[in-house]
N, C-alpha and C positions, 0 to 999 in steps of 0.2 A: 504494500500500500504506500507506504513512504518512497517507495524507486517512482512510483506510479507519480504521484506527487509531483518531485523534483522533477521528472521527464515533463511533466506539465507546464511546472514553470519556466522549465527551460526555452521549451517550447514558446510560451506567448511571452520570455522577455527577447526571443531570437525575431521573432513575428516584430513585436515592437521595434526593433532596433532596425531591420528594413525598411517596415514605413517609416519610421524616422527621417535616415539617409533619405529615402524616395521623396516624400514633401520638402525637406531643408534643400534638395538639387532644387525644386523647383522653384521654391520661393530665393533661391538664390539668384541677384539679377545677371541675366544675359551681357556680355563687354555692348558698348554703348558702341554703333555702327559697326552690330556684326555683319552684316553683309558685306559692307566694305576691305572688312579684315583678312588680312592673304590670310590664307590655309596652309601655305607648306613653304618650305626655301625656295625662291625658284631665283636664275640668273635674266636678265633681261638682253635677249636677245640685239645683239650686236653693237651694245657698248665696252665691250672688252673688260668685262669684270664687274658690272652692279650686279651683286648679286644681294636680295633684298630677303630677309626674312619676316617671320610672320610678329608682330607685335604684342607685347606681353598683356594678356587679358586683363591686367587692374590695371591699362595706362586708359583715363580719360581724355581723347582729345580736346583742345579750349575751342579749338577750331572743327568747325562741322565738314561736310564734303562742301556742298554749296559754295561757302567760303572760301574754302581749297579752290574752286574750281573759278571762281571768279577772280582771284588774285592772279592766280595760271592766267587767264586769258586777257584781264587788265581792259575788259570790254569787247573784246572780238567774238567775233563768233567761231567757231572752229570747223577748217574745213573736212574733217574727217570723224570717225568716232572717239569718243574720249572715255577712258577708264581712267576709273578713281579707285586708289587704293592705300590705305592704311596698312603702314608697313615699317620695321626696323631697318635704319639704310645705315650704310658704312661709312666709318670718318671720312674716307675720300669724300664722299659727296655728301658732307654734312657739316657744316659749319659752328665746329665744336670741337672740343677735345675727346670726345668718345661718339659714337655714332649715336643714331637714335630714332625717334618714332617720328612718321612724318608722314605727309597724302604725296603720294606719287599721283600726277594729275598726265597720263599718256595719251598723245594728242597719235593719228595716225594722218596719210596724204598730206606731207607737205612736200613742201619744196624743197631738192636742198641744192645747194649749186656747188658743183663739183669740178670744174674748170676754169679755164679763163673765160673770161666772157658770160660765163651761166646769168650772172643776175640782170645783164641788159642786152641780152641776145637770145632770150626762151623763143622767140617767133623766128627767129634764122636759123632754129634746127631744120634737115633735111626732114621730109613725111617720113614718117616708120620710122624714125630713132627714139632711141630708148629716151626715155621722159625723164626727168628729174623729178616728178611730184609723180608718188605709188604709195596704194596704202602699204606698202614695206615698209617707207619710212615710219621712225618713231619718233616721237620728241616726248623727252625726261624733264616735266620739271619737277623740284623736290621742295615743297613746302613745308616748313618746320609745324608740324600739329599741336607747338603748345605758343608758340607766338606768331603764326601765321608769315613769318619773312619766307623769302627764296629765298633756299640755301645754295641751289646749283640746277646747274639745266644742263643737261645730257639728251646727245642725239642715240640713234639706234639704228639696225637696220633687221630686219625681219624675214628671212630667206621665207620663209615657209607661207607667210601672210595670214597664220592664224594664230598666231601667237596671242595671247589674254594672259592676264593676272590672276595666279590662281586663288578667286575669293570664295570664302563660305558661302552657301545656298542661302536665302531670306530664311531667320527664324518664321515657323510656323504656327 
């Protein structure tokens, strides 16, 4: 009778102690622009070494995406698609003595001028020559996520053209 007992209580303090864990995950809150936030290490294609990791879930950005992205574009409108991402970036391209959390704001189809002449001679290329503006190209800029400055802007280039940041799914 008494094993019977103890095996009892065992039992609903073992019961208790999962639902416990299972409501404290839940009421525990989500990092603040989880969507935003990369998911895994990745390197950015064709800047010869940013490689950006994923941002530490208790950092609160001051700065929203929005924000990021208006700084990034300074009023323009952007001629390709733009990814915004929340991410740890390396000293090199951070304006600081240690790297740190910041919205990579990735513009795609610009232009980039590669020769002499490129930036006043786009209409004296020969028909069929290779273009200077493809969505391959990338443009890097790094906006600091706790005081909103550009820290650094980094070109890229994108062999494959489907290269994305790889962010978590929308919580559901």
């Amino acid at each position: 009778m008494r094993r019977r007992r103890a095996l009892v209580v065992v039992v609903v303090v073992a019961v208790v102690v999962v639902v416990g864990v299972g409501v404290a995950a839940r009421l525990r809150p989500s990092p603040t622009f989880g969507s935003f936030r990369l998911a895994r290490t990745q390197e950015v294609p064709g800047t010869f070494g940013l490689v950006v990791r994923p941002p530490s879930a208790r950092f609160d950005p001051s700065i929203t995406p929005a924000q990021a992205e208006r700084i990034a574009s300074q009023g323009q409108a952007a001629p390709g698609p733009v990814y915004l991402v929340l991410a740890d970036v390396p000293v090199a391209y951070f304006n600081g003595s240690t790297g740190g959390p910041a919205w990579l704001v990735i513009v795609r189809n610009l232009c980039f001028a590669s020769e002499k002449g490129d930036l006043v001679s786009q209409t004296r290329r020969p028909p069929g020559e290779v273009t200077r503006c493809t969505l391959n190209n990338l443009w890097v800029q790094v906006i600091d996520a706790a005081t909103g400055k550009r820290v650094s802007v980094v070109r890229g280039y994108d062999i494959s053209g489907t290269w994305r940041p790889a962010t978590a799914p929308a919580a559901t």
